[in-house]
Each structure stands twice: as C-alpha cells, then as structure tokens.
Legacy VTK file of the C-alpha trace (Angstrom):
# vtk DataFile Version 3.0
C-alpha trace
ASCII
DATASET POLYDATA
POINTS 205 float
-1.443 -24.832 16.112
-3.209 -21.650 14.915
-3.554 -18.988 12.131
-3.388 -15.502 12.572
-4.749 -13.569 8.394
-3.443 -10.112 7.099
-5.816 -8.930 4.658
-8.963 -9.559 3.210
-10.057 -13.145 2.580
-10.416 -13.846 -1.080
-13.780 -14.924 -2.330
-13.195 -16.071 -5.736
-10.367 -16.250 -8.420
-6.855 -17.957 -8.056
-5.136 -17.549 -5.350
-1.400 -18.205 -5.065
1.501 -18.634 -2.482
4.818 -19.425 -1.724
5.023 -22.984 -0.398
7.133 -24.819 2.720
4.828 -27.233 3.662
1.916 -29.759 3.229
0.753 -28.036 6.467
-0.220 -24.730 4.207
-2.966 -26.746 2.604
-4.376 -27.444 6.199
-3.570 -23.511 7.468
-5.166 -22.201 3.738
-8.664 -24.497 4.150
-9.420 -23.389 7.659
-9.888 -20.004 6.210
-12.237 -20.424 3.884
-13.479 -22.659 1.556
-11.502 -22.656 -1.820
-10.091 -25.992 -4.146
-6.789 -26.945 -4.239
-3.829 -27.623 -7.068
-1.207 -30.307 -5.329
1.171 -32.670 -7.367
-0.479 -36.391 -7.873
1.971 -37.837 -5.020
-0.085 -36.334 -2.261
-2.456 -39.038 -2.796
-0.315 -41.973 -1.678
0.319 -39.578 1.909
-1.135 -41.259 5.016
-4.506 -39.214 5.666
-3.743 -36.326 3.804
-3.749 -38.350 0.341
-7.905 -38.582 1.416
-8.572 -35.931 3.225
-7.197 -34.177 -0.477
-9.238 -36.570 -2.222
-12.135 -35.787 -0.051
-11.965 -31.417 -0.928
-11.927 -31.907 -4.111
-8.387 -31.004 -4.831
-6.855 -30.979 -8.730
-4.179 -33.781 -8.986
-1.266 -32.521 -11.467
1.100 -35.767 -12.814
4.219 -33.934 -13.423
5.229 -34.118 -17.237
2.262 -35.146 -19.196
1.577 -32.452 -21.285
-2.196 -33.894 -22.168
-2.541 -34.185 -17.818
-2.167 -30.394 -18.187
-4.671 -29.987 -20.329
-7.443 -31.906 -18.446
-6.004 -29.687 -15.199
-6.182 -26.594 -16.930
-9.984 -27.533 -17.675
-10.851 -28.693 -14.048
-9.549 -24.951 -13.047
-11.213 -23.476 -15.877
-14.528 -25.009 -14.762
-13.959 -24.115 -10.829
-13.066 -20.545 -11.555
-16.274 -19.547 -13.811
-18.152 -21.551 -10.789
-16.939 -18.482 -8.678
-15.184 -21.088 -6.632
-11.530 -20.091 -5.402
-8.595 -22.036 -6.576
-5.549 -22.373 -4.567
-2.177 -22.952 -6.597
1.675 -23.292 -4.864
3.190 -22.144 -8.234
6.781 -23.210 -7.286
5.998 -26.518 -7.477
7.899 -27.626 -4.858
8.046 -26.939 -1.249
10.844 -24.750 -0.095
12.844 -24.278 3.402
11.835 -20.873 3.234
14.817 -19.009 1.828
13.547 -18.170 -1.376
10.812 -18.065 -3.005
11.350 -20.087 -6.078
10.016 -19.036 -10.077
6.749 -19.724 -10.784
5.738 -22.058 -13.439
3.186 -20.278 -15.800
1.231 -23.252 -17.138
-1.343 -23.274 -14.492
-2.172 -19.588 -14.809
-3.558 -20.251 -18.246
-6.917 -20.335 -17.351
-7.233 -17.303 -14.924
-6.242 -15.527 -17.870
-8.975 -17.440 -20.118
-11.249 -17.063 -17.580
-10.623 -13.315 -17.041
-10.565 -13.984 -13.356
-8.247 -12.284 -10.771
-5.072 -13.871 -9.198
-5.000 -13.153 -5.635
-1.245 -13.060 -4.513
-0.534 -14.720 -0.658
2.258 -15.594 1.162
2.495 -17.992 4.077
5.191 -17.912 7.226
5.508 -20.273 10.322
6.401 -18.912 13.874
7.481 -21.184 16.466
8.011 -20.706 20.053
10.555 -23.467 20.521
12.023 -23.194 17.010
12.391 -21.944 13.600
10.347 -21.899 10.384
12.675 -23.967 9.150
11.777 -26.888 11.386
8.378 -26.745 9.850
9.045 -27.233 5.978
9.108 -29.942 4.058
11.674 -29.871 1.245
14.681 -31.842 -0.142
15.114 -35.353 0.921
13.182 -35.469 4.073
10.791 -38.073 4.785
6.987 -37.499 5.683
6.040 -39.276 8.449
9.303 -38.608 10.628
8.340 -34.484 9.570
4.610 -34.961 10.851
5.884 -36.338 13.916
8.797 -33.574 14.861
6.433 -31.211 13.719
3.492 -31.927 15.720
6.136 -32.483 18.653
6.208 -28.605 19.283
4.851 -26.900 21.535
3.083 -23.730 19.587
2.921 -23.096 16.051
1.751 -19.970 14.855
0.804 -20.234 10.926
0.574 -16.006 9.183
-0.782 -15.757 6.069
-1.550 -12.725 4.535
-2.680 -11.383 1.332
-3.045 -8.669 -1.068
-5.332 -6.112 -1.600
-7.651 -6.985 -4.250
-6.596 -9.033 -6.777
-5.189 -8.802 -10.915
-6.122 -9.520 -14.366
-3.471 -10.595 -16.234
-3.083 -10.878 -20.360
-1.006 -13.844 -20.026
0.364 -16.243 -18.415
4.100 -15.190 -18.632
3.385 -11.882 -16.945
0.747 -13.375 -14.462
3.603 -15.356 -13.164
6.687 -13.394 -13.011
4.264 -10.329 -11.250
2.874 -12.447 -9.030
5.637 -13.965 -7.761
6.947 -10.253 -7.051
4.022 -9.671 -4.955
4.444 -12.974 -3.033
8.344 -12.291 -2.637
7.272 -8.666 -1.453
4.406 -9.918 0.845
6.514 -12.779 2.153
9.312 -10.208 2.872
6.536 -8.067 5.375
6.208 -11.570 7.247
9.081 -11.889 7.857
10.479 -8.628 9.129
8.257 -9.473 11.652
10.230 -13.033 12.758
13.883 -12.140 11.271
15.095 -15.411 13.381
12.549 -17.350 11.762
14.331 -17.370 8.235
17.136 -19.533 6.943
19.155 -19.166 3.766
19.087 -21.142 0.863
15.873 -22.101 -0.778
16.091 -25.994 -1.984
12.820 -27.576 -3.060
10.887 -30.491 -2.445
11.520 -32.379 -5.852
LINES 1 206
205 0 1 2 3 4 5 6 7 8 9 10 11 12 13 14 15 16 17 18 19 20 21 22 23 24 25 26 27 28 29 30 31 32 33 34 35 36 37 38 39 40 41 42 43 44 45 46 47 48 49 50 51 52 53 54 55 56 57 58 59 60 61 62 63 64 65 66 67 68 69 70 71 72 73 74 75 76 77 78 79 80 81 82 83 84 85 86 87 88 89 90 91 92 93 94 95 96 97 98 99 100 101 102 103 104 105 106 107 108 109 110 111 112 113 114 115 116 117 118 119 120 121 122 123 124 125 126 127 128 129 130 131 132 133 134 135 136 137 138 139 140 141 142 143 144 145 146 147 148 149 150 151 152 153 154 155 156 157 158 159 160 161 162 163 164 165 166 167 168 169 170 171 172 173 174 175 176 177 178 179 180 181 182 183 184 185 186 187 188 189 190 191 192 193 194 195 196 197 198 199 200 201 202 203 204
C-alpha cells in the first residue's frame, strides 16, 4: 500500500474528508501527525480499537447529547494546542458514490476556536480492482474486509487538499461549504480514475 498527497500538508486546524474506509485513518496518520474524531465502536475493532486508543483519538457515542459536549471540549482543547484535528463529517463510511451531508455539531468548536477548517478528500486506486473493493460501508463485516483488502496486490491511497484553509461564523455554513469543497476536490480525484467510481453512496450505519 502507499500514498501519493496533492497539496500542502495542513499544520494545524480541523481538517475534514469524505470517508470509505477505516483504512483513511491509517493513509491520513502517515502524513503527519494530527488527532482523530471516530465513532466509539472503533474501539471494540481488532488492533485498530488500540492502535486508536493509543493516538489519542476523540471517541463520539452516537446520540448522547451531553457525549457531545465533552467531545466538543476535547476538540476545543486540541485545536488552541495548535494540534490538527481530523473529522469524517459524514459519519459514516461510504462506497464512494457520494459524498454524504455533513453533520455540523462537530464544527462547533473550530468556529469557537476561530481556527481554520482544512477541506480533504481521499480516493483509492487499485491495480487489480476498484475503489469500491476498498470501502467499508453497509452491512459488511470487518475482518472478512481487512482480509480481501489486504489480499490485493497494489493499493494506491490519493489524498489531496485545499489551499489554505477557512474561518467560518458557524457551524451551519462551515458544513454545507465544506462539504462543497470536499465534493469538488473529490471530483478532481477522480477524473483521474473514472473506473474507479461506483454509483450509489450507502453508508456505514
């Protein structure tokens, strides 16, 4: 496996993507040190439950509103530590069709903090399959995935990102413009890899 960047690295601020697998948290770190925002589930995944445990990583239980809160603070804290957060704002993981809304909660504090939200988007070439084969969404089970994806024989991770990032008022407008830039970034990957796209767009629930 390797990673090929477009753009400048980000240094600090919150950095977001479009999401298709648990793979993009691997891709994302090897680039350069930043925290991550994943769902509480990822802890009970074999090794990458500790090695998210073991960066640091903000745990999210879906529906508690008072979780939330605490979350909000942990990014609050790691953004005015010049530290980069990285958030998949779908989320959900996606088979790459779409790139689903984002959910504005968790841009609350880049907008408290005044700090920048970096927009990135994240695309999988393979050279004995599609992108498809390499997201995790719907009802498919982990450890079969790991397996069929480690089973091929090159995969080529792009992620690129935008130039400089943006300030937003609120959280509303941080989202919805964002996810414009992702959907417009994602779109330049994959002009380059037409073949490697599928329709549809289900998510991971």
């Amino acid at each position: 496996m390797r990673v090929s960047v477009e753009g400048r690295l980000p240094a600090a601020g919150l950095v977001v993507s479009n999401h298709l697998s648990y793979l993009d948290i691997l891709f994302f770190s090897s680039l350069f040190p930043c925290i991550f925002v994943s769902k509480s589930e990822v802890l009970s995944w074999p090794l990458f439950g500790i090695l998210a445990r073991c960066g640091g990583t903000i745990f999210v239980e879906r529906g508690r509103g008072a979780v939330i809160d605490s979350v909000s603070r942990q990014i609050t804290a790691a953004l005015e530590a010049g530290i980069p957060v990285t958030l998949f704002p779908e989320g959900t993981s996606t088979d790459g069709g779409t790139v689903l809304r984002f959910f504005p909660a968790l841009f609350e504090p880049a907008v408290e903090a005044g700090a920048v939200v970096v927009s990135s988007a994240v695309a999988y070439e393979l050279d004995d399959g599609r992108e498809v084969d390499m997201c995790y969404y719907g009802d498919i089970s982990f450890a079969p995935h790991l397996f069929k994806a480690l089973a091929h024989k090159a995969v080529h991770a792009r992620i690129a990102f935008a130039e400089g990032g943006v300030r937003y008022r609120d959280r509303k407008t941080a989202a919805s413009e964002s996810r414009e830039e992702v959907l417009a970034i994602r779109a330049t990957l994959a002009r380059h890899a037409p073949d490697s796209r599928v329709p549809g767009g289900a998510g991971r629930g």
